[in-house]
TORZA-698256 format. One record per residue (C-alpha): residue number from 1; x, y, z; residue in three letters. Coordinates in steps of 0.25 Angstrom, whole numbers, plus 2048, in hexadecimal, padded with zeros to 3 digits. Layout:
<recs>
<rec NUM, <X, Y, Z>, ALA>
...
</recs>
This chain:
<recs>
<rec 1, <800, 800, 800>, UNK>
<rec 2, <804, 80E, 7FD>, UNK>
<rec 3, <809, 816, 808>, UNK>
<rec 4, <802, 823, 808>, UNK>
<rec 5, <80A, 82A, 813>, UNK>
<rec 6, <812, 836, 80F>, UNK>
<rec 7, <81D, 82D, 810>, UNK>
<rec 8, <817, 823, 808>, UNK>
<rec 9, <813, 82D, 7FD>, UNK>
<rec 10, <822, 832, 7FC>, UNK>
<rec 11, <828, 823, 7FA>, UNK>
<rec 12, <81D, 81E, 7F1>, UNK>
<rec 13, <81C, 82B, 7E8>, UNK>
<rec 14, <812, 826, 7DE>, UNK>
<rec 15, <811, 82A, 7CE>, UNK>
<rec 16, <804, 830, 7CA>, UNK>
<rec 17, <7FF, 831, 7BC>, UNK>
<rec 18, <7F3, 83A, 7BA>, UNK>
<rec 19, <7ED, 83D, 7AD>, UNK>
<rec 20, <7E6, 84A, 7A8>, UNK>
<rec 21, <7ED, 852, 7B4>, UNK>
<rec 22, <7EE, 85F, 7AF>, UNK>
<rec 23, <7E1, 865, 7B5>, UNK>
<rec 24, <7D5, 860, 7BE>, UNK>
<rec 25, <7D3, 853, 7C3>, UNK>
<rec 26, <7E2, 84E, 7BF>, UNK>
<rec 27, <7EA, 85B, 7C4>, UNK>
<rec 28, <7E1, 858, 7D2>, UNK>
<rec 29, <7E5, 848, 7D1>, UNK>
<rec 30, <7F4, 84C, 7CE>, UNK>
<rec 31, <7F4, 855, 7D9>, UNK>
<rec 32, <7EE, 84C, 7E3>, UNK>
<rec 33, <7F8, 841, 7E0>, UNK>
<rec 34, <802, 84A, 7E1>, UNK>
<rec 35, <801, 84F, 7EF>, UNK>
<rec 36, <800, 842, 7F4>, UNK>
<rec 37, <80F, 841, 7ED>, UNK>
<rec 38, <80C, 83A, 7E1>, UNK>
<rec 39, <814, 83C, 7D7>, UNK>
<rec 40, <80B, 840, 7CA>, UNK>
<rec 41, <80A, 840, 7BC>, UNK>
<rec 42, <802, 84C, 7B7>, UNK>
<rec 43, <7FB, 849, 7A7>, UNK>
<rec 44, <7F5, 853, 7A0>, UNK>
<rec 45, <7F1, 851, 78F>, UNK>
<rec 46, <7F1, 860, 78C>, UNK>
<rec 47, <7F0, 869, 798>, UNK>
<rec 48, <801, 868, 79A>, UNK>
<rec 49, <7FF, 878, 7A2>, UNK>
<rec 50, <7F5, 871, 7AC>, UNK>
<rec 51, <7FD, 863, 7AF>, UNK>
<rec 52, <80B, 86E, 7B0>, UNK>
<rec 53, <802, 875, 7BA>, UNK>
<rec 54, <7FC, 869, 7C1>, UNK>
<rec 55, <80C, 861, 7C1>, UNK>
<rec 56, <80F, 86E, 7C8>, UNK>
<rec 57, <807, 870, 7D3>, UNK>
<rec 58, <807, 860, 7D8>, UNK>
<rec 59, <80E, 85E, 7E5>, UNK>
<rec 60, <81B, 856, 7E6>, UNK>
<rec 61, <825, 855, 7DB>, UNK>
<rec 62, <826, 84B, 7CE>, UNK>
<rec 63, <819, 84C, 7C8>, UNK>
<rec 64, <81B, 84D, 7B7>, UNK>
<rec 65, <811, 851, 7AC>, UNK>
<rec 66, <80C, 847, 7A1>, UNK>
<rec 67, <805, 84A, 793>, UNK>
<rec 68, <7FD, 842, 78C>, UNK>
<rec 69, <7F0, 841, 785>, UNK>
<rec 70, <7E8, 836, 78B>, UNK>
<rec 71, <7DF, 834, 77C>, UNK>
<rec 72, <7EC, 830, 777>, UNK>
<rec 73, <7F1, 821, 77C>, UNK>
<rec 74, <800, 822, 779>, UNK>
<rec 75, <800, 830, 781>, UNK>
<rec 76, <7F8, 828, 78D>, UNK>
<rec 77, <800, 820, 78D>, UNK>
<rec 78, <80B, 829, 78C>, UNK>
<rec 79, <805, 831, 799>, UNK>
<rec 80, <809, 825, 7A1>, UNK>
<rec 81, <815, 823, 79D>, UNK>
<rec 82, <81B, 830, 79E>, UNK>
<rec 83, <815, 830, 7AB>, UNK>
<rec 84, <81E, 825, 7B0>, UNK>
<rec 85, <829, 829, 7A9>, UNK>
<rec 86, <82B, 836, 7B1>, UNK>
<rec 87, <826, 832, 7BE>, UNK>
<rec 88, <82B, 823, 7BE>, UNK>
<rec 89, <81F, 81C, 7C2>, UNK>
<rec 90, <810, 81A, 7C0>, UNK>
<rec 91, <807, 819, 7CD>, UNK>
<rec 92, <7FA, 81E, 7CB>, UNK>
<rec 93, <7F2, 825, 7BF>, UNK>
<rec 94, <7E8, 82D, 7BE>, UNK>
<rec 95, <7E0, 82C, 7B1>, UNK>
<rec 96, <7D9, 83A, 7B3>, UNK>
<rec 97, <7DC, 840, 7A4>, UNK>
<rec 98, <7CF, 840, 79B>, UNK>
<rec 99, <7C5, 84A, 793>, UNK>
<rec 100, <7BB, 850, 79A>, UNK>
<rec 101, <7AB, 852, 796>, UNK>
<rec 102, <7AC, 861, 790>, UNK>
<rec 103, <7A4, 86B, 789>, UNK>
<rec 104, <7AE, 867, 77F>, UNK>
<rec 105, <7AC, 858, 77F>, UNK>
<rec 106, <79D, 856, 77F>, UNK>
<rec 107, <798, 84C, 774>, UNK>
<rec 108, <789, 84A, 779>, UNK>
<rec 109, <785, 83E, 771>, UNK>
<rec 110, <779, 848, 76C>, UNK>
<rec 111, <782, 852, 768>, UNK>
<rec 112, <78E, 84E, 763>, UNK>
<rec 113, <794, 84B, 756>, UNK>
<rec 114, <798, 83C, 752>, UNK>
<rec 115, <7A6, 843, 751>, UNK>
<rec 116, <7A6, 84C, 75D>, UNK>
<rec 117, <7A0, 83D, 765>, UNK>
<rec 118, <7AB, 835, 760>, UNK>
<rec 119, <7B5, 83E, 763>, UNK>
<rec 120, <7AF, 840, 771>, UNK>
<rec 121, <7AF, 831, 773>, UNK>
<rec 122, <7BF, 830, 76E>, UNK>
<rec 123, <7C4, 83B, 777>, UNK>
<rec 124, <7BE, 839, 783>, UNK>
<rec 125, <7C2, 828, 782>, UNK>
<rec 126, <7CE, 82A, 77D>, UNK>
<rec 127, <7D2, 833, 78B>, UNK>
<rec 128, <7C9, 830, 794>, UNK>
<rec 129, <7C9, 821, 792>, UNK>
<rec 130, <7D5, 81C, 78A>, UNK>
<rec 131, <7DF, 827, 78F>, UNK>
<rec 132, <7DC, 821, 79D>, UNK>
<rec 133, <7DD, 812, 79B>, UNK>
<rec 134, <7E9, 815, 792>, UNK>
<rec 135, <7F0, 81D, 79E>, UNK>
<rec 136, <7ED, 811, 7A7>, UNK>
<rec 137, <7F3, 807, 79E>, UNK>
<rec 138, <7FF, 80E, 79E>, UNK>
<rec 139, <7FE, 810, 7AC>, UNK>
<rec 140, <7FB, 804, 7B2>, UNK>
<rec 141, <805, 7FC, 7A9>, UNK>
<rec 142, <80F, 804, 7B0>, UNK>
<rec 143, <809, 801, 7BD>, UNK>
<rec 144, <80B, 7F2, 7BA>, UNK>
<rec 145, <818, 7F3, 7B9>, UNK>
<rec 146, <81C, 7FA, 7C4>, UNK>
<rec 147, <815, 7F1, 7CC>, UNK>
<rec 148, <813, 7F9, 7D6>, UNK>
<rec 149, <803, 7FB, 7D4>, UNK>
<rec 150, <7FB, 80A, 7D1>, UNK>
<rec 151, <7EE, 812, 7D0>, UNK>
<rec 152, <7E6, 816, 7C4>, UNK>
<rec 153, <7DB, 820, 7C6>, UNK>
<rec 154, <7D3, 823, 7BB>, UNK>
<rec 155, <7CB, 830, 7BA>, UNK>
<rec 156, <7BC, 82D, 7B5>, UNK>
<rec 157, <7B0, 834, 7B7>, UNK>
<rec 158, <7A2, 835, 7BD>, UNK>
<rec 159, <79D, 838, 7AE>, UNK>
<rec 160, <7A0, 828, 7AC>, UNK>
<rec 161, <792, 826, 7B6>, UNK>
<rec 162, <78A, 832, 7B3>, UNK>
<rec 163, <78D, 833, 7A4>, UNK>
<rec 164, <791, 83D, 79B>, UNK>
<rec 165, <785, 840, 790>, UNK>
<rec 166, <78E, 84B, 78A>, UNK>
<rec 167, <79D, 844, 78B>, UNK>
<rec 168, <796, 836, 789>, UNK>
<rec 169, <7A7, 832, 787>, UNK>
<rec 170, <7AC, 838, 793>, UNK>
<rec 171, <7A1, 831, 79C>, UNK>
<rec 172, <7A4, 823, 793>, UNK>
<rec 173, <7B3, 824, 796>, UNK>
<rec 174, <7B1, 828, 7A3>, UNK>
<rec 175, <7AC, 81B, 7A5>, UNK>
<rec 176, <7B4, 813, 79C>, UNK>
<rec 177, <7BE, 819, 7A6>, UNK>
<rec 178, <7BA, 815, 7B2>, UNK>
<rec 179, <7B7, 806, 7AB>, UNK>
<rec 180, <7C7, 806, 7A7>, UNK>
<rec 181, <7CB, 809, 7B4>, UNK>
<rec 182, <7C2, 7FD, 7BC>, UNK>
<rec 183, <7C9, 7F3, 7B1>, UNK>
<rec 184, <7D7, 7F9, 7B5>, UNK>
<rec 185, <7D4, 7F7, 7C3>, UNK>
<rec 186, <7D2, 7E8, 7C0>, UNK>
<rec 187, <7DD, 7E7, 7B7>, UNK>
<rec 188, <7E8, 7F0, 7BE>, UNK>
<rec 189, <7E6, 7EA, 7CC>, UNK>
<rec 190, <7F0, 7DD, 7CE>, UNK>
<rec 191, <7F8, 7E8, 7C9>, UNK>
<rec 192, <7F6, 7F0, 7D5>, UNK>
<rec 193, <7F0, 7FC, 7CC>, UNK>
<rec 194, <7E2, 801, 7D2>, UNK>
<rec 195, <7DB, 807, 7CA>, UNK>
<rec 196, <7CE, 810, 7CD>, UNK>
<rec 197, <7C6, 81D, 7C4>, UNK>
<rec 198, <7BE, 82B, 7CC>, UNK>
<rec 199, <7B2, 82F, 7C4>, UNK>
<rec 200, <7B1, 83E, 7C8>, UNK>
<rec 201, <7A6, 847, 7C7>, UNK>
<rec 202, <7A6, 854, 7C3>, UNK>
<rec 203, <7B3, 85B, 7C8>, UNK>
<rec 204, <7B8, 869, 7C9>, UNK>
<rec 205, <7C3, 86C, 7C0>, UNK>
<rec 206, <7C9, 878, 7BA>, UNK>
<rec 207, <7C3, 873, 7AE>, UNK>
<rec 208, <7B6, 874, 7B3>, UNK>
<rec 209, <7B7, 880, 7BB>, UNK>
<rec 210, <7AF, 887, 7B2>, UNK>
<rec 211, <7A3, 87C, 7B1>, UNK>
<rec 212, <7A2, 87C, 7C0>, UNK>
<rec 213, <7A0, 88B, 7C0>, UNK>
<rec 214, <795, 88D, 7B4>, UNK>
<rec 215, <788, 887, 7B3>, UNK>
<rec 216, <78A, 879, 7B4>, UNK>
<rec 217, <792, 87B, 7C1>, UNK>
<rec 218, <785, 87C, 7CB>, UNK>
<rec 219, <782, 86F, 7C4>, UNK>
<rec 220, <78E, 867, 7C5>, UNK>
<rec 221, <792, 868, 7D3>, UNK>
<rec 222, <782, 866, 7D7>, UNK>
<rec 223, <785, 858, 7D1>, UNK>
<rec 224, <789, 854, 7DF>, UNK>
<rec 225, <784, 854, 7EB>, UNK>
<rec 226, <790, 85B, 7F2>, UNK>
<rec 227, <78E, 867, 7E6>, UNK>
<rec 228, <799, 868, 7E0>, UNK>
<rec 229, <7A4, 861, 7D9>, UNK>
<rec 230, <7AF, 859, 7DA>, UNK>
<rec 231, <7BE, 860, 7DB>, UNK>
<rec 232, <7CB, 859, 7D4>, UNK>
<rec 233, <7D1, 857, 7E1>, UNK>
<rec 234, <7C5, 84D, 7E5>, UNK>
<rec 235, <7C9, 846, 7D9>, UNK>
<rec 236, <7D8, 845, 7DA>, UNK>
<rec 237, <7D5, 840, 7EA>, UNK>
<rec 238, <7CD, 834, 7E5>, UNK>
<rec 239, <7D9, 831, 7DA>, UNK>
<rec 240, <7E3, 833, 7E5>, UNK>
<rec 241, <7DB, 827, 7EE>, UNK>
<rec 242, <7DB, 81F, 7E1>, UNK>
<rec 243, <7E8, 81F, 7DF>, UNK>
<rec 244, <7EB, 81C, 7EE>, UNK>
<rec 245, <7F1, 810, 7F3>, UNK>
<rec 246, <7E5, 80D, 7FC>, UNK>
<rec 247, <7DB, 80E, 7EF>, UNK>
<rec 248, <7DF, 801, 7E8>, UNK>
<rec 249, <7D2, 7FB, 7EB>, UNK>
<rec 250, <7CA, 807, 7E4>, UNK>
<rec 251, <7D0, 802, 7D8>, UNK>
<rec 252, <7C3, 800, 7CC>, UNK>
<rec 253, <7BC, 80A, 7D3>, UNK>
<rec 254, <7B5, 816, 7CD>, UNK>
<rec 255, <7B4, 820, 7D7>, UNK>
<rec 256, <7A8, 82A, 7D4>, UNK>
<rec 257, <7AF, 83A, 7D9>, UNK>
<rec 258, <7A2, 842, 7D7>, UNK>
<rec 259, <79D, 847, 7E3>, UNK>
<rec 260, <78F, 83F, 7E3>, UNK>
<rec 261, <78C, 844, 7D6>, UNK>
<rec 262, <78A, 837, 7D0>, UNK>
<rec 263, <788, 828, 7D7>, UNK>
<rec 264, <78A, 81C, 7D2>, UNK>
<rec 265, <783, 811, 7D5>, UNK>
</recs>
């Protein structure tokens, strides 16, 4: 078992890997990792000012910057391995880099064309989906052979239960997400490797900063009981446990982040 004494943490640096962390959700994960003294890998696909910024506000030292665009499956790949190239070794990834429902992305089967439809469905699989389970190849074949276990945490969404009737994709590869990551767990686990996914609700993030003020906003954080949404940093806490030592029996599990805004039963 890991020791998660202060001492513990300084003998047993680990090396963390988390995608999509130039803003948002993967900025807060990096940063949580980090000031438990993790050492972490900060990837960004095209926001290089925001991973420079994130890199350099982490606590500690050795943390790097990886690029790579999670559509493409040699540059996926490529994130991992450059990841482990400059900080030695693999411990836990964080598969949080993905495309987002938008104003720009809305392809309402009602609405869209076939072209603007397919090219929906492609982008939002090829990220969300495949960049996540090519990361976690390359991830976890490094994690085999250091023999030494791991953690994999993948990002999902609560749009996987409610649905997404204007990003139909997004909501079917949210799903698929969660889907890949339960087969990991089984697959990955005489290896040690856990493997578990968070389905967050709606989250305030700079990007949505200007949601949450308009119209909509009232709207949105009425959609739990507590009023209002949830915060990056409550994100990155549960990933954090996740990835713990004393998590290993989570691994499969989906684990809803919304704030009573949705219940499964």
């Amino acid at each position: 078992m890991r020791d998660e004494s202060p001492a513990g943490r300084e003998e047993r640096r680990r090396s963390v890997l988390v995608t999509g962390a130039s803003t948002g959700i993967g900025a807060a994960i990096a940063q949580a990792f980090a000031e438990i003294g993790d050492r972490v890998a900060v990837h960004y696909s095209s926001n290089a000012e925001g991973a420079q910024r994130v890199v350099a506000g982490l606590p500690g030292t050795g943390h790097v910057i990886v690029r790579g665009d999670m559509g493409d499956a040699e540059q996926a790949r490529a994130v991992v391995t450059d990841a482990i190239e400059l900080i030695g070794s693999l411990d836990v990834v964080v598969n949080n880099a993905g495309i987002a429902p938008t104003p720009e992305t809305v392809h309402d089967v009602a609405t869209a064309d076939y072209t603007d439809w397919i090219d929906s469905w492609r982008s939002f699989v090829d990220v969300n989906l495949l960049g996540t389970a090519n990361v976690t190849w390359a991830a976890a074949r490094q994690m085999i052979d250091q023999q030494a276990g791991g953690r994999i945490v993948n990002v999902g969404s609560r749009g996987a239960f409610v649905g997404e009737p204007a990003h139909p994709a997004y909501g079917a590869s949210k799903a698929a997400v969660h889907a890949f990551g339960q087969s990991m767990a089984i697959a990955l686990a005489p290896y040690g490797i856990a493997v578990t996914s968070v389905a967050p609700g709606f989250v305030a993030t700079e990007r949505q900063e200007t949601t949450l003020a308009g119209s909509r906003g009232e709207g949105l954080r009425a959609q739990s009981p507590f009023g209002r949404v949830g915060t990056a940093r409550e994100i990155a806490s549960a990933v954090v446990y996740l990835a713990s030592a004393d998590a290993e029996w989570c691994s499969g599990a989906v684990v809803d982040l919304n704030g009573a805004s949705y219940l499964r039963t």
